[in-house]
Wavefront OBJ file of the C-alpha trace (Angstrom):
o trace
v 58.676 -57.014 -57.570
v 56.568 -54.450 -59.245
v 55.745 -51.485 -57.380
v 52.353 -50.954 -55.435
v 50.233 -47.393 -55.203
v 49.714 -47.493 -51.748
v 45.926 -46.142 -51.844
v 45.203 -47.335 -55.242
v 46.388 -50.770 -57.081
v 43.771 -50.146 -59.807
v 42.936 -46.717 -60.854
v 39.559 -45.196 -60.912
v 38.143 -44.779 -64.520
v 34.928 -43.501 -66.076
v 32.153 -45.255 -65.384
v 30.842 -47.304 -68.542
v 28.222 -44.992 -70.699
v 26.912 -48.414 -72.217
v 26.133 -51.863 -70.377
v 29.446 -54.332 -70.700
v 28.849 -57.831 -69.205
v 30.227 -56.664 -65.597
v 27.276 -54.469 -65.162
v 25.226 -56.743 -66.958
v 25.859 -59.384 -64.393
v 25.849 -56.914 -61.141
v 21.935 -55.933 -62.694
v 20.941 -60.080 -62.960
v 22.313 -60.779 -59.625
v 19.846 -57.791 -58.525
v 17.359 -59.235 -60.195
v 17.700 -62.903 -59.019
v 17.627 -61.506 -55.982
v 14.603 -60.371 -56.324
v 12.354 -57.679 -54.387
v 11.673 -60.194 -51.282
v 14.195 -61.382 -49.942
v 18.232 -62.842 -50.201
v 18.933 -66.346 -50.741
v 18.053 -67.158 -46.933
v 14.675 -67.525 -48.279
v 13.376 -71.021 -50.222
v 12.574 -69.566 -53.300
v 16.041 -68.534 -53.966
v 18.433 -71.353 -55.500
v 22.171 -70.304 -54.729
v 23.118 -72.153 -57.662
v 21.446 -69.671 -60.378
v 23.407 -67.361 -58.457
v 26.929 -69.102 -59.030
v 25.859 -70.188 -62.423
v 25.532 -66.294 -62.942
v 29.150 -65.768 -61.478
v 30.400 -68.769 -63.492
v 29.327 -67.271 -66.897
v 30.786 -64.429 -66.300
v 34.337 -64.323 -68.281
v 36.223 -61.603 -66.226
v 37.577 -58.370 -68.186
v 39.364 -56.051 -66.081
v 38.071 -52.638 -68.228
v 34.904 -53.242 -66.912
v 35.162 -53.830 -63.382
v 38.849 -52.283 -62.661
v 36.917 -48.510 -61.963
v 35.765 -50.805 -58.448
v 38.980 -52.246 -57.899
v 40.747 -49.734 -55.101
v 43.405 -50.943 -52.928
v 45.471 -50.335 -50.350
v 49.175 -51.978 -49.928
v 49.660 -51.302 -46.417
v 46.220 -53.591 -45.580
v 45.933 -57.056 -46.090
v 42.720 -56.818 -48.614
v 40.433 -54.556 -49.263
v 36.467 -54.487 -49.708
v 35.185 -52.341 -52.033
v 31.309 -52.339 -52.820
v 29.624 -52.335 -55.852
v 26.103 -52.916 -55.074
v 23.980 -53.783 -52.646
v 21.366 -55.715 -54.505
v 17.953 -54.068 -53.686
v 19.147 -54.005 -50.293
v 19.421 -57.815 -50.004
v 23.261 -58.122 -50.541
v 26.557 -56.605 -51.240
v 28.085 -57.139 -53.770
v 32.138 -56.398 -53.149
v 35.435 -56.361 -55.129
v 38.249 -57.533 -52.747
v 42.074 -56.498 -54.072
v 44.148 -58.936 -52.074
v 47.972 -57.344 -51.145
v 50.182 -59.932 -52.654
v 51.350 -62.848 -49.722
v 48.767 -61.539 -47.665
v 45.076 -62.943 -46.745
v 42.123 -62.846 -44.108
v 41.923 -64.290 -40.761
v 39.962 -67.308 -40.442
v 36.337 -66.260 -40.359
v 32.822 -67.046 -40.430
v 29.958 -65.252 -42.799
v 27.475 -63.958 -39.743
v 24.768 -66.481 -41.127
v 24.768 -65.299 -44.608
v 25.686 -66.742 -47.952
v 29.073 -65.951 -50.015
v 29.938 -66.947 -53.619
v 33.023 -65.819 -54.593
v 34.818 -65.368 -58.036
v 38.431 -64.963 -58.944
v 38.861 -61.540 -61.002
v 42.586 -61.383 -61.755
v 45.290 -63.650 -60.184
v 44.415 -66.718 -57.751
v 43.545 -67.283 -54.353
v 43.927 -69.985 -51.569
v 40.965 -71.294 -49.594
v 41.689 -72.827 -46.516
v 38.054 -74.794 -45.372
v 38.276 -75.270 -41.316
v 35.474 -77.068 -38.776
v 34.195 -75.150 -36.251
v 35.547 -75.073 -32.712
v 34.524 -77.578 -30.252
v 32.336 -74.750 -28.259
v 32.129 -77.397 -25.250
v 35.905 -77.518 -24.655
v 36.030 -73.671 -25.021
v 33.593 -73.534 -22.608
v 35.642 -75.618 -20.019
v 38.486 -73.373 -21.120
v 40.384 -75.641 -23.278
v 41.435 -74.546 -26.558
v 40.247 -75.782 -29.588
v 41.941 -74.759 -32.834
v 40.347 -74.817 -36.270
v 40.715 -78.170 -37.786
v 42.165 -77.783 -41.811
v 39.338 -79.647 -43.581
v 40.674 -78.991 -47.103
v 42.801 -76.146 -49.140
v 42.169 -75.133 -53.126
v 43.342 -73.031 -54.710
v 41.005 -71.037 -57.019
v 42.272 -69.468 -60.273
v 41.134 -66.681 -62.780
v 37.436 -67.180 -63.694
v 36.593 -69.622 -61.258
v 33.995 -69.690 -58.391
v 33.410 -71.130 -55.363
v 30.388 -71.087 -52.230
v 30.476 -70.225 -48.686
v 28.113 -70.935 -45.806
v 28.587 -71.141 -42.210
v 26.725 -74.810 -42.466
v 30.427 -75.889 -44.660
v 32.491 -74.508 -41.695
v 34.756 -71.421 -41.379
v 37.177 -70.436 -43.923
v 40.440 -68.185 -44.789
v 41.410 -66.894 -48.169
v 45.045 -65.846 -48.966
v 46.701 -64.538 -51.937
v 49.574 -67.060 -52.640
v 51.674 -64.631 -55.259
v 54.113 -62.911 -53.281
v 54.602 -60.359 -56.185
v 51.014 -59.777 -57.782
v 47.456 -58.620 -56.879
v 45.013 -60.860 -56.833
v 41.192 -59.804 -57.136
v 37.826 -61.040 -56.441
v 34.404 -60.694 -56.475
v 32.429 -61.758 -53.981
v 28.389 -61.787 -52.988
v 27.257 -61.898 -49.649
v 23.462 -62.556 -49.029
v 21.982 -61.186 -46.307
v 24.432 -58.973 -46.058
v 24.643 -59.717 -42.264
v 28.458 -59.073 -41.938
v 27.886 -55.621 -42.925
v 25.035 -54.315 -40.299
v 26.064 -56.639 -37.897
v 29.588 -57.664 -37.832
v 31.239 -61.110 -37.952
v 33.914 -63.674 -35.850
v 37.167 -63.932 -36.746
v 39.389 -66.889 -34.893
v 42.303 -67.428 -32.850
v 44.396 -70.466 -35.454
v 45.670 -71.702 -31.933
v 42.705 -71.550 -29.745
v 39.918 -71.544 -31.651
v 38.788 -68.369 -29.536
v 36.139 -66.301 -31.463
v 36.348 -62.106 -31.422
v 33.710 -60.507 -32.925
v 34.471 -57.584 -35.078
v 31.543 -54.667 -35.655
v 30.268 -53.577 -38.901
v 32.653 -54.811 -41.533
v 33.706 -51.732 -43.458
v 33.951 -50.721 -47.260
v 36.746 -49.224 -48.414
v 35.374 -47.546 -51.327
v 31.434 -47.485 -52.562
v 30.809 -47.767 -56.321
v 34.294 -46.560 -56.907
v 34.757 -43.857 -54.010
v 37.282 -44.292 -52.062
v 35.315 -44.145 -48.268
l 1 2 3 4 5 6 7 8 9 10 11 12 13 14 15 16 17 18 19 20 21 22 23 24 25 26 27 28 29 30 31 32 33 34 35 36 37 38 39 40 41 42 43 44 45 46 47 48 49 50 51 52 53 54 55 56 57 58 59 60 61 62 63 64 65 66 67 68 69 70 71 72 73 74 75 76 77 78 79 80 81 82 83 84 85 86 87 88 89 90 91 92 93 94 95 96 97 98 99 100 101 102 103 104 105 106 107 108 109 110 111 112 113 114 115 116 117 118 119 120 121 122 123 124 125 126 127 128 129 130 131 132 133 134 135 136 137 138 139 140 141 142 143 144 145 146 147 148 149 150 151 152 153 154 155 156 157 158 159 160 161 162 163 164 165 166 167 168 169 170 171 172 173 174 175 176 177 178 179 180 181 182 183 184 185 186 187 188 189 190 191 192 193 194 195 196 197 198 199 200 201 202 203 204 205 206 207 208 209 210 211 212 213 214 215 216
C-alpha cells in the first residue's frame, strides 16, 4: 500500500498563468449559473450543467493544486468556487476504503464527477417519518448501488432519495468534483442518518477544508 501525506495527498502547485480546460469549465459553470439565481430556479436546466461536467476529460495538472487531503478523515471538501455566489463548487479526495455517511443535500442540487479513481453510490429512500414519529425505527432502504469510474458523472437531488458515496480501493485515492446548487449545505448545514434507524442528526455548516487551494 503506497504511503499517504497525512495533510496533503496532492500537493499544492502554482496556479495556472493561462486558462486549461479545468478553469475553463469552473468559469462556464459560473456562467450557466448565471447572475440570478442556482438551478432551483426554472430557467436553469441541470442537464447543461452535467453536459458541462461530462465534456470535461479530467487532467490531474490542472485541477491537482485543489486537491488537499487528509488521511486521518474519511474525505475531504475542498472549494474551488462558489459560482457568483450561487454554488460551490468542491474537490472531494476520498481516503482509500473510506466514504460518507448516508446523507441528504439540504434541498439543493449535486452533480458529481469522478476525477481520479472510482467511487460507489449507494441510492437509499427516505425514512418512513410516520414510524419515526411513533418511535419505530426505520432504516434507509438500498434502492440501487453504481459504481462510477474516471470521467463519469452522475446527479443528486433530495426528490431521488438520500445517498452515500464510498471509495471502494482499499489502496488508492479516489477524487471528485462535485457542484452543489444552492449551496444550502454550506450556510445551513445538512442530515446525515442512522443505517439502522433511519434517525436523522443534523450537522451545522458543512466545512471546507481548503479554499482555492488553502488549506483552511
Amino acid at each position: 500500500m503506497p504511503a499517504l501525506a497525512k495533510d496533503v495527498l496532492f500537493g499544492p502547485t502554482s496556479r495556472y498563468s493561462k486558462p486549461d480546460a479545468f478553469h475553463t469549465l469552473v468559469e462556464d459553470l459560473s456562467k450557466v449559473l448565471g447572475p440570478t439565481s442556482g438551478i432551483d430556479s426554472a430557467d436553469i436546466d441541470p442537464k447543461e450543467l452535467q453536459s458541462l461536467m461530462e465534456e470535461y476529460v479530467s487532467n490531474p495538472s490542472e485541477w491537482q493544486h485543489y486537491a488537499l487531503g487528509d488521511s486521518s478523515r474519511p474525505y475531504t471538501r475542498n472549494l474551488v468556487d462558489k459560482g457568483n455566489g450561487k454554488s460551490n463548487l468542491l474537490i472531494l479526495v476520498w481516503t482509500p476504503g473510506k466514504g460518507s455517511p448516508i446523507h441528504d443535500h439540504a434541498n439543493a442540487h449535486c452533480i458529481m464527477k469522478v476525477l481520479k479513481g472510482s467511487l460507489k453510490e449507494t441510492l437509499f429512500s427516505w425514512p418512513n417519518q410516520s414510524a419515526l414519529n411513533n418511535g419505530e425505527p426505520s432504516p434507509p432502504e438500498v434502492k440501487k448501488e453504481t459504481v462510477y469510474q474516471e470521467n463519469q458523472v452522475t446527479y443528486m437531488s433530495d426528490q431521488l432519495g438520500l445517498h452515500q458515496v464510498t471509495n471502494p480501493d482499499p489502496e488508492n485515492v479516489a477524487v471528485s468534483l462535485h457542484l452543489y446548487t444552492p449551496p444550502n449545505a454550506a450556510v445551513y448545514g445538512c442530515h446525515i442518518f442512522d443505517p439502522k434507524t433511519g434517525t436523522a442528526a443534523h450537522v451545522k455548516q458543512c466545512h471546507f477544508f481548503s479554499d482555492r487551494g488553502r488549506k483552511v
